[in-house]
Backbone of each chain as ProteinMPNN parsed JSONL, in Angstrom:
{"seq_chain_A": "XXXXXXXXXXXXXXXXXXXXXXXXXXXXXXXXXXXXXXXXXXXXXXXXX", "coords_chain_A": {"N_chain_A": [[-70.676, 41.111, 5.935], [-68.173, 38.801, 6.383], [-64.824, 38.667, 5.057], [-63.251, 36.413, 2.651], [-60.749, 35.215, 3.143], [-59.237, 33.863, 1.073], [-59.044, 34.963, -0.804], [-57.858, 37.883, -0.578], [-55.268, 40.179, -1.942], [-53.054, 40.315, -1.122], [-50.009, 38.771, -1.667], [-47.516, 35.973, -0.747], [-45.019, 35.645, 0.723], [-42.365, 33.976, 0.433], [-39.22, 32.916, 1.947], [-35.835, 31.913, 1.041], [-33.747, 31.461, 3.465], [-32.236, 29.636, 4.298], [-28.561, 28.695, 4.495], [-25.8, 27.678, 2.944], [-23.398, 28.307, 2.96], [-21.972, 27.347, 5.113], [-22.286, 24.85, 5.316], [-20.784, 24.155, 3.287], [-18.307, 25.015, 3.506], [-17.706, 23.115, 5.749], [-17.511, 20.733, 4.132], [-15.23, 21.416, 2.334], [-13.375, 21.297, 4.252], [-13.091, 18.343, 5.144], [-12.844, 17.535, 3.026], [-10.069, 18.496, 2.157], [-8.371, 17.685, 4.016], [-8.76, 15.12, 3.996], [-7.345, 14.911, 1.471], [-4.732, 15.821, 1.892], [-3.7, 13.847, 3.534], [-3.928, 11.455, 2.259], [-2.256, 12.564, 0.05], [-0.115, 12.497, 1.396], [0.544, 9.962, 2.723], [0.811, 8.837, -0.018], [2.78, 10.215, -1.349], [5.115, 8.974, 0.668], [5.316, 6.68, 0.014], [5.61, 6.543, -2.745], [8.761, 7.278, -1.603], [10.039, 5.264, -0.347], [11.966, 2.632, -0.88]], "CA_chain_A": [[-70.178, 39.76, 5.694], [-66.767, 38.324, 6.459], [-64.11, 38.596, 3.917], [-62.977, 35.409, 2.341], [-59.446, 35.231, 3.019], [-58.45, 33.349, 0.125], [-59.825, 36.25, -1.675], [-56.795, 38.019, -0.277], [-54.301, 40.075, -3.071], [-51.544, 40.043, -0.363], [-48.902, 38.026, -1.776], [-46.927, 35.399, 0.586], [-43.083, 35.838, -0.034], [-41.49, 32.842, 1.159], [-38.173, 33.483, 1.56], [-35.515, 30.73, 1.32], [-32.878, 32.119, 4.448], [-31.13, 28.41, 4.581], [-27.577, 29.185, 4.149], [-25.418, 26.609, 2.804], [-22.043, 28.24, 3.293], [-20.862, 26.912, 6.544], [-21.88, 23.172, 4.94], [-19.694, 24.14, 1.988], [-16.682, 25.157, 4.215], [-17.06, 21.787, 6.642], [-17.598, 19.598, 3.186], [-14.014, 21.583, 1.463], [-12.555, 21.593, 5.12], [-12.968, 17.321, 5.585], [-12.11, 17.063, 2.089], [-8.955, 19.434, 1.966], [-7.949, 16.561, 5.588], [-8.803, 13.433, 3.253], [-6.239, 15.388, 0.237], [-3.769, 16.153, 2.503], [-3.469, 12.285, 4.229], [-3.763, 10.42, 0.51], [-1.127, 12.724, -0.193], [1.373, 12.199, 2.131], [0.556, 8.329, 2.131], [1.007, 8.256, -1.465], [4.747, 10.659, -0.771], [5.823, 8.307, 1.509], [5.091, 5.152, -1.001], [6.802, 6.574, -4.06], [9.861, 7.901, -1.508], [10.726, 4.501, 0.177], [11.979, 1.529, -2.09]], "C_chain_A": [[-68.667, 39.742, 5.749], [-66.128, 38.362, 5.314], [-63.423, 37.577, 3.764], [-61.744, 35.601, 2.224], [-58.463, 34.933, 1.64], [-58.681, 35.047, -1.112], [-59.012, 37.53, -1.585], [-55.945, 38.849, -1.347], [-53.126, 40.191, -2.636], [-50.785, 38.478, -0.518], [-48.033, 37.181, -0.261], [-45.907, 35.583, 0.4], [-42.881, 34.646, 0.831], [-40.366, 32.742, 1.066], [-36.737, 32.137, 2.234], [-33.964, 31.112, 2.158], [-32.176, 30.8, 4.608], [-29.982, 28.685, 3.942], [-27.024, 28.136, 4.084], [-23.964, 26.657, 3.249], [-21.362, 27.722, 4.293], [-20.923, 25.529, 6.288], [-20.588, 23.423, 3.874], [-18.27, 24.381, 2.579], [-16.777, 24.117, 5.049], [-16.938, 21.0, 5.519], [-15.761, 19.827, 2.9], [-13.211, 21.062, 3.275], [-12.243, 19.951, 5.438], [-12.377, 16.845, 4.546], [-10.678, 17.629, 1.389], [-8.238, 18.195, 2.82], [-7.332, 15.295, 4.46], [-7.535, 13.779, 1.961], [-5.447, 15.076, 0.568], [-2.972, 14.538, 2.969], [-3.015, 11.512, 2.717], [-2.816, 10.909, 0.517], [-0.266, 12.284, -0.022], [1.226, 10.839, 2.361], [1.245, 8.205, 0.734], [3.012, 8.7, -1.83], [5.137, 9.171, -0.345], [5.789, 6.543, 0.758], [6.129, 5.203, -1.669], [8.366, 6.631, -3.201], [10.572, 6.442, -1.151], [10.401, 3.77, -1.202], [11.216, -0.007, -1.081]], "O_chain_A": [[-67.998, 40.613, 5.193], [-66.832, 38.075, 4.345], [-62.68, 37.433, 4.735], [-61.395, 36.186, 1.199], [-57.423, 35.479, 1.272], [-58.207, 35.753, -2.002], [-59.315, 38.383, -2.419], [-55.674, 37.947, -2.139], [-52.147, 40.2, -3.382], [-50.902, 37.46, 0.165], [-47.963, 37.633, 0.882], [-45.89, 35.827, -0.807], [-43.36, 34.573, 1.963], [-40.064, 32.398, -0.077], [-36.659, 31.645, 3.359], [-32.975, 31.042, 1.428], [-31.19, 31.014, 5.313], [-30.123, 28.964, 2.752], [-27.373, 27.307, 4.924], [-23.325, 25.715, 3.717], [-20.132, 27.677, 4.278], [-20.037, 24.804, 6.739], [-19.557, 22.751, 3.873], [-17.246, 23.923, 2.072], [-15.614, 23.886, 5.379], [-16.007, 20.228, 5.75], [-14.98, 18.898, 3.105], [-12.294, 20.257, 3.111], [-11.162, 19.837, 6.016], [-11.533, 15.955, 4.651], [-10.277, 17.254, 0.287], [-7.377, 17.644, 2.135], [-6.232, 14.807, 4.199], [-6.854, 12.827, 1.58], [-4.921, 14.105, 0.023], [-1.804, 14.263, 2.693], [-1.902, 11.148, 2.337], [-1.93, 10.165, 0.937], [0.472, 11.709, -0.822], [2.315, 10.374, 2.025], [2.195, 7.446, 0.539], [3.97, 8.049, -2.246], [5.442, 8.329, -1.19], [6.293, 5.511, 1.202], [7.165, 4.542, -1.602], [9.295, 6.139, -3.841], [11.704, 6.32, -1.621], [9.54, 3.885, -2.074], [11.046, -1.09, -1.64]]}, "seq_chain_B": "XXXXXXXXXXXXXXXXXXXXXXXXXXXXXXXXXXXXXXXXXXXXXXXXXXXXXXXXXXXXXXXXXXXXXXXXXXXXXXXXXXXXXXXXXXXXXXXXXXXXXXXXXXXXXXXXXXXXXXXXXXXXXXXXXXXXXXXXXXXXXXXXXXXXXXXXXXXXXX", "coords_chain_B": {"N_chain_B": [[-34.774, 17.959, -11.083], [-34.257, 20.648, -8.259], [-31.117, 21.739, -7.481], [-28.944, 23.022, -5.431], [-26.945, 25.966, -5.336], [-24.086, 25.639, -4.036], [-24.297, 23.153, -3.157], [-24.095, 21.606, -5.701], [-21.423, 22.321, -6.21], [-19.307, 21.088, -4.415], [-20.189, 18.31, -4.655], [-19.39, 18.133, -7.469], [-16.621, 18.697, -6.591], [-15.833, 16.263, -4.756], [-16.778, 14.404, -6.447], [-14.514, 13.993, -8.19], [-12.376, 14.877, -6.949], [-12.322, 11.212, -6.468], [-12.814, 10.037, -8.848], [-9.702, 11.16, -9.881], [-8.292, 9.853, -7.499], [-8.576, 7.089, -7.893], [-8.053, 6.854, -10.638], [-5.307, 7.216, -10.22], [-4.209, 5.212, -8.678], [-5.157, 3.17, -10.589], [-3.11, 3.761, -12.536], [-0.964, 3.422, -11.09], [-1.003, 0.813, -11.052], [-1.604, -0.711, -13.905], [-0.473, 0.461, -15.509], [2.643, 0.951, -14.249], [2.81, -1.525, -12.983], [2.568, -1.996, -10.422], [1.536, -4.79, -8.151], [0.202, -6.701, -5.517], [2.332, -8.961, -3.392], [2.401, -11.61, -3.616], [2.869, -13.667, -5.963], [0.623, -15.814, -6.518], [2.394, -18.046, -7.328], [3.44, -21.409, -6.472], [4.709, -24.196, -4.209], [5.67, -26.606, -2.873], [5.465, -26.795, 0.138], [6.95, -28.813, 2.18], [9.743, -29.291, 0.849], [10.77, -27.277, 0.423], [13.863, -26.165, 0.779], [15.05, -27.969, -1.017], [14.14, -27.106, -3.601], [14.55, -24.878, -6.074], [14.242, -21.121, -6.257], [14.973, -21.234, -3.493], [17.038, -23.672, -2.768], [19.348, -22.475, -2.23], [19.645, -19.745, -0.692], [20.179, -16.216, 0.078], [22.19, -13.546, -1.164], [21.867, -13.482, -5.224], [23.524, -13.261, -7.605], [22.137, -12.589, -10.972], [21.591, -13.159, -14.636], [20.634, -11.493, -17.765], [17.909, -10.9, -16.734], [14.971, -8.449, -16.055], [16.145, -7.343, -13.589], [19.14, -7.022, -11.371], [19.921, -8.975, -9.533], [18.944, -11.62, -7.43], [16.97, -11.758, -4.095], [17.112, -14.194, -1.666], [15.344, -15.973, 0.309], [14.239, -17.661, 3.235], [11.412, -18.434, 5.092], [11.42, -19.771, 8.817], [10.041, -21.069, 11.758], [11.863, -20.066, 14.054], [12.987, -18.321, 12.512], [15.402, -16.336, 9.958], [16.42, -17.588, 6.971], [18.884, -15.925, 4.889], [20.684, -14.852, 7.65], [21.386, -12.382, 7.678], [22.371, -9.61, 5.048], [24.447, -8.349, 2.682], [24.216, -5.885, 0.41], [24.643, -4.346, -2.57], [24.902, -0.835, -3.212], [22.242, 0.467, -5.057], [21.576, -1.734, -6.642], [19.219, -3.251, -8.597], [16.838, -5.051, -7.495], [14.967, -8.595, -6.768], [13.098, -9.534, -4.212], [13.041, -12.526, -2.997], [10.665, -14.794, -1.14], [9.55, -17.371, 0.402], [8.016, -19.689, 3.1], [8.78, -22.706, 5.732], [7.119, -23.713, 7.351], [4.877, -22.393, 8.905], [2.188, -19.474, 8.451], [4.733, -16.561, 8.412], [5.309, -13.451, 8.485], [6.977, -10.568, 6.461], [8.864, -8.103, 6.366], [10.509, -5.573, 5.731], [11.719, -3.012, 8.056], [10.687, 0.24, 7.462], [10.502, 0.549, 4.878], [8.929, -0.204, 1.591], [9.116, -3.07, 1.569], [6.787, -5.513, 2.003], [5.702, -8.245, 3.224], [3.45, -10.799, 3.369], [3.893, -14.374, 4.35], [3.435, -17.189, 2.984], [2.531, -20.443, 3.33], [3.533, -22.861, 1.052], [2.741, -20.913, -0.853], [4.924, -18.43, -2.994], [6.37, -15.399, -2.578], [6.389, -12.255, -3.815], [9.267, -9.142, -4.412], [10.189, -6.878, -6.142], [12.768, -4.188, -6.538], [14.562, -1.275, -6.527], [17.328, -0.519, -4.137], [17.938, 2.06, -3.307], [19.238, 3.73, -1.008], [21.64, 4.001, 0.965], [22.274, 1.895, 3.985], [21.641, 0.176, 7.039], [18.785, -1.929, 7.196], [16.4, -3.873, 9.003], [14.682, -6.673, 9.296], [11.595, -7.669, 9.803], [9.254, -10.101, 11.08], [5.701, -9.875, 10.831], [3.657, -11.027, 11.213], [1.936, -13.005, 13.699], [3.691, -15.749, 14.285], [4.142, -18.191, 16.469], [5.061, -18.987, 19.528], [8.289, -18.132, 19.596], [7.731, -15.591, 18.272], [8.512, -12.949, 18.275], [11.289, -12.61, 18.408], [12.186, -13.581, 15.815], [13.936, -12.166, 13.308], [15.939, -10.503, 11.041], [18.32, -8.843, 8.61], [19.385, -6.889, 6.123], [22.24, -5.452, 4.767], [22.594, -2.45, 3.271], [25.281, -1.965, 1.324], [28.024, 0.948, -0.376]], "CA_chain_B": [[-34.275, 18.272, -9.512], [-33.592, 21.761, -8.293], [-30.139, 21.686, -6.335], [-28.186, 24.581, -4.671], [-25.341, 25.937, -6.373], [-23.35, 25.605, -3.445], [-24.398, 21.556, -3.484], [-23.28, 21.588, -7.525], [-20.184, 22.558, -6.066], [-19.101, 20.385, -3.325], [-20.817, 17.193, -5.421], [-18.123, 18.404, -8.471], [-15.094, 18.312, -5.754], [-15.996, 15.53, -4.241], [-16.572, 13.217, -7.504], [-12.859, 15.129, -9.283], [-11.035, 14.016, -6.178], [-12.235, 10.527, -6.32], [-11.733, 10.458, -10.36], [-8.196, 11.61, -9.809], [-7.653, 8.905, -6.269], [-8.819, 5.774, -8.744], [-6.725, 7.247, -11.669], [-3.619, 7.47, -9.737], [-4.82, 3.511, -8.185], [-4.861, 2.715, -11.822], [-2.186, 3.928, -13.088], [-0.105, 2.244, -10.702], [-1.649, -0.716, -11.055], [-1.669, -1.05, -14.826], [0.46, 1.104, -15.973], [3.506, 0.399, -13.426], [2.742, -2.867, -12.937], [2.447, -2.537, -9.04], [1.077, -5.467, -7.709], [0.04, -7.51, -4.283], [3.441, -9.574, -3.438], [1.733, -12.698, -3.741], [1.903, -14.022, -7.084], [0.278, -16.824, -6.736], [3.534, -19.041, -7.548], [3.101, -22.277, -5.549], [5.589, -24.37, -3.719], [5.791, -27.841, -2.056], [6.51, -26.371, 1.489], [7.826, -30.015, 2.702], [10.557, -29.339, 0.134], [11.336, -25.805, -0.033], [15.214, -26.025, 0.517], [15.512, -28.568, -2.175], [13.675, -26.566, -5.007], [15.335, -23.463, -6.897], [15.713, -20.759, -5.861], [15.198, -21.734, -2.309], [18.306, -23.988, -2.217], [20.635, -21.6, -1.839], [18.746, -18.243, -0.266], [20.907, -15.047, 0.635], [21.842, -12.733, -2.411], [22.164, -14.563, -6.061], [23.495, -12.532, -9.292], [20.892, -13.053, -12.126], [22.114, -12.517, -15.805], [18.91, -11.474, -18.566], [16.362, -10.253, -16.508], [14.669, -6.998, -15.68], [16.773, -7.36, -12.553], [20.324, -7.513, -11.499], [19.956, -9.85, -8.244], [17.542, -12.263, -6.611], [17.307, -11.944, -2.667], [16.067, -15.544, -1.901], [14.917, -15.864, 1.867], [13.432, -18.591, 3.793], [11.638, -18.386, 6.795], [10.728, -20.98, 9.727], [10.098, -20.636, 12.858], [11.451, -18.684, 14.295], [14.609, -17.054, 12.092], [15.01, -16.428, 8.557], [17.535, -18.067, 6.501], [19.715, -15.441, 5.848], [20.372, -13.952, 8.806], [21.959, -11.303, 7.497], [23.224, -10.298, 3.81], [24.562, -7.048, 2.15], [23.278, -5.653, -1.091], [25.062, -3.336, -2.702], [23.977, 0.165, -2.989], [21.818, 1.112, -6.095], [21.249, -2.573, -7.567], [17.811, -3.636, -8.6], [16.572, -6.503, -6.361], [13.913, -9.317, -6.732], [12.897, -10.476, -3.363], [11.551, -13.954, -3.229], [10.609, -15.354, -0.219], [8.492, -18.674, 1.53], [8.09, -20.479, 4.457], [8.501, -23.793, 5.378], [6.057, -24.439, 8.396], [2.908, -21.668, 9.295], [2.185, -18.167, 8.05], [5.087, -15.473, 8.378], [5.761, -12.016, 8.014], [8.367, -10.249, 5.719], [8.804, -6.718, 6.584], [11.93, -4.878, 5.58], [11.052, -1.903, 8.508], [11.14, 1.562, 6.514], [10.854, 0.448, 3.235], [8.028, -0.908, 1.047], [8.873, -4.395, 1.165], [6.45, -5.74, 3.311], [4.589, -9.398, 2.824], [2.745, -12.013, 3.938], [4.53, -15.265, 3.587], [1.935, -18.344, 3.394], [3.039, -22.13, 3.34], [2.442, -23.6, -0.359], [2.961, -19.929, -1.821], [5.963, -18.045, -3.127], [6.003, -13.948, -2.464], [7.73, -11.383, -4.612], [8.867, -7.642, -4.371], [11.212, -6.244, -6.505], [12.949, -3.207, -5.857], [15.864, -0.688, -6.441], [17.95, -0.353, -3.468], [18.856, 3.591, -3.671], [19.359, 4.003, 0.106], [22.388, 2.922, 1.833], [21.648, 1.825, 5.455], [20.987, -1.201, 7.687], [17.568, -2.407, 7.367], [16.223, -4.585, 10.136], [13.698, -7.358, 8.543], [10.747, -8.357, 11.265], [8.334, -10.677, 10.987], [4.781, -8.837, 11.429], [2.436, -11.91, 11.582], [2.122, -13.527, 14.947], [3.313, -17.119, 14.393], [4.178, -18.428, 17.824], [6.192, -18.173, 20.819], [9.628, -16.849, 19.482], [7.399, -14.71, 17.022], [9.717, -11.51, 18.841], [12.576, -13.327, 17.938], [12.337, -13.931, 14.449], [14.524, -10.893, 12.904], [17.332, -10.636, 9.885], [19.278, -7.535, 8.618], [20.063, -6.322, 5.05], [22.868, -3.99, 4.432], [22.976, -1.476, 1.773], [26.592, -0.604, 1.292], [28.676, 1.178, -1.684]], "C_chain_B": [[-33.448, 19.637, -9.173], [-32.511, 21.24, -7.448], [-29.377, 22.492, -6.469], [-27.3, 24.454, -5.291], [-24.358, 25.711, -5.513], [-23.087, 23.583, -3.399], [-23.668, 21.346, -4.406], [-21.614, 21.594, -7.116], [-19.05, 21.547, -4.933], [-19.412, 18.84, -3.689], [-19.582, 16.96, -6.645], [-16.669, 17.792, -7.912], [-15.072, 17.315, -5.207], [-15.7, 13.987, -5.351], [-15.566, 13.48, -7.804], [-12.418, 14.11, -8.615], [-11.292, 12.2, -5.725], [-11.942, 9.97, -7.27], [-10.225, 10.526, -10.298], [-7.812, 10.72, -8.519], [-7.336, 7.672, -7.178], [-8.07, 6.018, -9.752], [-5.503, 7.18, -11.0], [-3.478, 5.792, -9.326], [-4.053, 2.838, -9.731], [-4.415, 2.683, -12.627], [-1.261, 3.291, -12.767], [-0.034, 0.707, -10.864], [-0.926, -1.746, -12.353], [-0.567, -0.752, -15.842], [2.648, 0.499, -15.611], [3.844, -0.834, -13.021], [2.698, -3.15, -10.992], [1.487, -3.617, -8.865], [1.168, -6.22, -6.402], [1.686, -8.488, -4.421], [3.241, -11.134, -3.944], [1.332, -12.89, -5.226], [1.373, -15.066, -7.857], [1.247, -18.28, -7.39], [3.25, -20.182, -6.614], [4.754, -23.259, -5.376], [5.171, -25.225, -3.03], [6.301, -27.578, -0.644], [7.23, -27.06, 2.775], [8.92, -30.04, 1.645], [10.878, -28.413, -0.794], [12.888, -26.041, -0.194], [15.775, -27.158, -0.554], [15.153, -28.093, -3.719], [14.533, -25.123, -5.141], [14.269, -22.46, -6.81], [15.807, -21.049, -4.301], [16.346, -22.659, -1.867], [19.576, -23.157, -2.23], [20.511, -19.98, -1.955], [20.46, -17.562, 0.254], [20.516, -14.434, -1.127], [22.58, -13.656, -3.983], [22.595, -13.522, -7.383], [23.128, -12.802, -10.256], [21.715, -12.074, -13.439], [20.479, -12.381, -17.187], [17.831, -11.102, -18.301], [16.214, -8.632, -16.304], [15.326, -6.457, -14.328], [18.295, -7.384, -11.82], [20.394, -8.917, -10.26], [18.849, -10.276, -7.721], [18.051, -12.385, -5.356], [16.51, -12.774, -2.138], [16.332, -15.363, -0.074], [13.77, -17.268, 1.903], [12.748, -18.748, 5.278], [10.867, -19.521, 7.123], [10.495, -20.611, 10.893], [11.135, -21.119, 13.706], [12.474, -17.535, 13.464], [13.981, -17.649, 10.472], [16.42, -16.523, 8.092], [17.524, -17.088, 4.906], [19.798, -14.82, 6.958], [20.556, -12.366, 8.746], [22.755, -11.153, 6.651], [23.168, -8.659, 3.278], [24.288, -7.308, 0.801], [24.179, -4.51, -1.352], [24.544, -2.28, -3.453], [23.35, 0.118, -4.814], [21.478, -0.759, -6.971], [19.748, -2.519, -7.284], [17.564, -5.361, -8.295], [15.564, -7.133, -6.855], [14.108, -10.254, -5.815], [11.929, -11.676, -3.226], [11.952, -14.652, -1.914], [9.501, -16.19, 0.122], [8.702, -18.82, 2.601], [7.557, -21.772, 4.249], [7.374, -24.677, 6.49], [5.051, -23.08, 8.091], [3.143, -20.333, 8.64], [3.462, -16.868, 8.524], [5.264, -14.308, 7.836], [6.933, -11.698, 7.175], [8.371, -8.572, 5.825], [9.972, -5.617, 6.424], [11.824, -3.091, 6.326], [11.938, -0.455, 7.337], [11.261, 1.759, 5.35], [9.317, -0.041, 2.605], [8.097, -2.237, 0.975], [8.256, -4.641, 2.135], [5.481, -6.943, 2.71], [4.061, -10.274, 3.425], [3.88, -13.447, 3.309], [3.662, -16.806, 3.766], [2.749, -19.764, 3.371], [2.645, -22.207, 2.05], [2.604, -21.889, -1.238], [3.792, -19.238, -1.914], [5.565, -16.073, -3.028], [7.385, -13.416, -2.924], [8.36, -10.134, -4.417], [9.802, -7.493, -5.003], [11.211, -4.529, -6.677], [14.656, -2.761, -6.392], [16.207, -0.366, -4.836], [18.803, 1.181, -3.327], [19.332, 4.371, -2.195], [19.97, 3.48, 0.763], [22.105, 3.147, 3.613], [21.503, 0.346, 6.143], [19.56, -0.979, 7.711], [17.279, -3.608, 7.717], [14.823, -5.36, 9.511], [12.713, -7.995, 9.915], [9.537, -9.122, 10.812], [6.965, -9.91, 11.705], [3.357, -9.731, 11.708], [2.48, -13.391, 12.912], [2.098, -15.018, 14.461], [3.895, -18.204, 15.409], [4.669, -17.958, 18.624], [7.585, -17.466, 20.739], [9.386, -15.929, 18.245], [8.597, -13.129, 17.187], [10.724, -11.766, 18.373], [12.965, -13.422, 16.518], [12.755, -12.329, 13.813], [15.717, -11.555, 11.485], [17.414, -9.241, 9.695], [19.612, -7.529, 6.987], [20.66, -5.09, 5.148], [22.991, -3.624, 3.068], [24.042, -0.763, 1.779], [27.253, -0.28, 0.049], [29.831, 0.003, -1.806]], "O_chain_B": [[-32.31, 19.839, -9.597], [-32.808, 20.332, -6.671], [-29.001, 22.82, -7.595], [-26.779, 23.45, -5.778], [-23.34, 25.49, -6.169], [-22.044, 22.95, -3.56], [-22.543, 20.899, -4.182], [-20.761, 20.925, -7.699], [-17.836, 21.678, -5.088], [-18.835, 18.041, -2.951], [-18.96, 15.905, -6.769], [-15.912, 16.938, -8.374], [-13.89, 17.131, -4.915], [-14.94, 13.026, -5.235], [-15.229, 12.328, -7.531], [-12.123, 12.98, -9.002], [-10.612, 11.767, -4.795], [-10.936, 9.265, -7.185], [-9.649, 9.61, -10.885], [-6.598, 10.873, -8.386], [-6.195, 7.225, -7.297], [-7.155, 5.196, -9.82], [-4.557, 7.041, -11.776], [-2.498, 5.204, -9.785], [-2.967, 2.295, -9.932], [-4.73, 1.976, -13.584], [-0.6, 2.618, -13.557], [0.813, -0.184, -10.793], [-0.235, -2.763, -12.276], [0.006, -1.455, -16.674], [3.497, -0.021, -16.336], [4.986, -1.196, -12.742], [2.782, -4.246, -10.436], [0.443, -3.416, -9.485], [2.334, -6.441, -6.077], [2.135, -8.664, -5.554], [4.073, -11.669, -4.677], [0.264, -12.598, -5.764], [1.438, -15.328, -9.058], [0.737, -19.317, -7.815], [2.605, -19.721, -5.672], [5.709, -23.116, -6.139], [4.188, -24.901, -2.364], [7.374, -28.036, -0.252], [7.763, -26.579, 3.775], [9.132, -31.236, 1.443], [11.133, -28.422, -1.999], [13.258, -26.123, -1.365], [16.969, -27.134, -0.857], [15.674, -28.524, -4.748], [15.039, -24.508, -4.202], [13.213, -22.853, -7.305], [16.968, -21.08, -3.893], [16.712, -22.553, -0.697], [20.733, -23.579, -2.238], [20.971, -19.204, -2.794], [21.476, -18.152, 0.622], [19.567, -14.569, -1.899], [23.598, -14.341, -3.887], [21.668, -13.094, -8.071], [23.948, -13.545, -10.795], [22.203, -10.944, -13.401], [19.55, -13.184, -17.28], [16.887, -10.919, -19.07], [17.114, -7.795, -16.378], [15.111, -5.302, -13.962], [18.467, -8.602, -11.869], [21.186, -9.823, -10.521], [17.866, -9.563, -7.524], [19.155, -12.885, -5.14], [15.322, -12.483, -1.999], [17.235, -14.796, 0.543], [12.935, -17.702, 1.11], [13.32, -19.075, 6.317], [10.058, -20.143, 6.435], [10.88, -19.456, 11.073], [11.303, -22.292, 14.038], [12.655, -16.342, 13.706], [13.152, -18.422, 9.992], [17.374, -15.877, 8.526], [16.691, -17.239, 4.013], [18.821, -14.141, 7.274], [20.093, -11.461, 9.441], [23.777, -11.84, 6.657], [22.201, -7.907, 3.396], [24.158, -8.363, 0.18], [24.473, -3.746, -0.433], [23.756, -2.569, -4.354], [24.111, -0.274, -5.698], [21.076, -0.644, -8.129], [19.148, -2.045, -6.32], [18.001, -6.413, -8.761], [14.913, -6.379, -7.579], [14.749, -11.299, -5.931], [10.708, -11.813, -3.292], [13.085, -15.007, -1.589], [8.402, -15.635, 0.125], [9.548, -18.161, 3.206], [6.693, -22.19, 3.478], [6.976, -25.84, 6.437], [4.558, -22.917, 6.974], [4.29, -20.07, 8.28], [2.862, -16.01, 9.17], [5.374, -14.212, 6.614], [7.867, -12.498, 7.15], [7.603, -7.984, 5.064], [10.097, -4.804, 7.34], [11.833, -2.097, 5.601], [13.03, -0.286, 6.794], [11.83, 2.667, 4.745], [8.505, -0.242, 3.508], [7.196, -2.781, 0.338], [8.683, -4.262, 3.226], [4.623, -6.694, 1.864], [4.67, -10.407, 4.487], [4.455, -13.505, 2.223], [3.408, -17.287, 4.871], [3.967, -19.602, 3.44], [1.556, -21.733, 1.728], [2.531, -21.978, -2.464], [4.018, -18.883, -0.758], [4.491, -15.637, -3.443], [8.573, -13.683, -2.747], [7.376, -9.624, -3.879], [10.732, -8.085, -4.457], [10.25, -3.782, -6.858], [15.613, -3.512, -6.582], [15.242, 0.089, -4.22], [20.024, 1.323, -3.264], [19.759, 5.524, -2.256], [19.511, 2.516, 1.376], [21.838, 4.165, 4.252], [21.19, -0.581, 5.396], [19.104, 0.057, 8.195], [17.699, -4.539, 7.03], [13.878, -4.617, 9.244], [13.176, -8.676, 10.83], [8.805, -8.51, 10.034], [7.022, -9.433, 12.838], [2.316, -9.323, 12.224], [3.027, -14.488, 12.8], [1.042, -15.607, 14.228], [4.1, -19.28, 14.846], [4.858, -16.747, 18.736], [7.992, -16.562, 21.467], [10.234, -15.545, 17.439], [9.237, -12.54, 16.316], [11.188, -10.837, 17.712], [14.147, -13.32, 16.19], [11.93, -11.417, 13.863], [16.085, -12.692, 11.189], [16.775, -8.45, 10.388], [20.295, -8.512, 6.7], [20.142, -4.013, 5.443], [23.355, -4.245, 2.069], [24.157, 0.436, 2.035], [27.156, -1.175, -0.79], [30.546, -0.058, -2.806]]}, "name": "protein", "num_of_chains": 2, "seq": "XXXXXXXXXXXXXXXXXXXXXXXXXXXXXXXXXXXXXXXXXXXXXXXXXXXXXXXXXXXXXXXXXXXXXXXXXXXXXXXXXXXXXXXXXXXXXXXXXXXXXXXXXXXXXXXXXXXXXXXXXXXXXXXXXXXXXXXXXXXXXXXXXXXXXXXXXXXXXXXXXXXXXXXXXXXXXXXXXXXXXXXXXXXXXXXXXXXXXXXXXXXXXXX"}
């Protein structure tokens, strides 16, 4: 007789290989851009009267 | 809700630096008192050059206020009455300017003064003067054919 798969004691590993780092360096890298601009907008406010 | 620590992190910097954009907004705001030029002052604009301070625009020496000088301006189409008026260096200014026909500009290039000037409403900016220089005033809102034309000049000298 066939062996009932579920019946099975081989473990599944599911293994979670999605890497986030290269979102986390475009997220700091658009929001380092958007710092940088406010900044120097906001310079160039206070410097002129 | 599970979420990535790298998410947590990027969600943190993201809210901070908008926290700290609106704080700096609102500091100026409230704190400083910056405000839109427009403050809602109103004005009969068939009988601007007969009302105060509009009868007698260029620069005016003010005694009591938070200010030393009012720089009264009038524009029409297409020039702005003065044409051209020195300031001397380092006073603190309160520009007040109307118009007596359609929407113009007030633009003092290179500087922060920069306004809308409406028919029926009076516009404000006050300002220290800490930069001596000619500054070239241009109208920036298209209101007809000698809109190019329409220019004035403040000097800032010691």
């Amino acid at each position: 007789m066939a062996k009932a798969e579920l019946k099975t004691k081989q473990k599944t590993v599911i293994e979670d290989k999605s890497s986030l780092k290269g979102t986390l360096a475009s997220v700091f890298f658009v929001g380092a851009f958007i710092i940088v601009t406010w900044v120097g907008v906001y310079y160039l406010f206070l410097e002129r009267f | 809700m599970h979420m990535h620590k790298l998410e947590k992190i990027w969600l943190i910097f993201g809210i901070s630096a908008l926290v700290v954009f609106l704080t700096v907004i609102g500091v100026s705001a409230f704190y400083l008192g910056n405000k839109p030029p427009s403050c809602l002052t109103t004005i009969d604009p068939e009988k601007v050059d007969q009302q105060k301070p509009f009868d007698k625009p260029g620069l005016n020496k003010v005694e009591g206020k938070a200010w030393d000088y009012e720089l009264v301006f009038v524009a029409s189409a297409f020039s702005y009455n003065p044409g051209k008026v020195e300031v001397p260096l380092g006073a603190k200014v309160k520009v007040i300017a109307t118009t007596k026909d359609v929407i113009h500009g007030f633009n003092v290039a290179g500087t922060n003064i920069n306004m809308m000037l409406e028919p029926g409403y009076v516009s404000e900016y006050t300002t220290t003067f800490d930069k001596a220089g000619e500054y070239l005033i241009v109208c920036n809102e298209y209101c007809g054919a000698g809109h190019h034309l329409m220019s004035s000049m403040i000097e800032v000298v010691k």
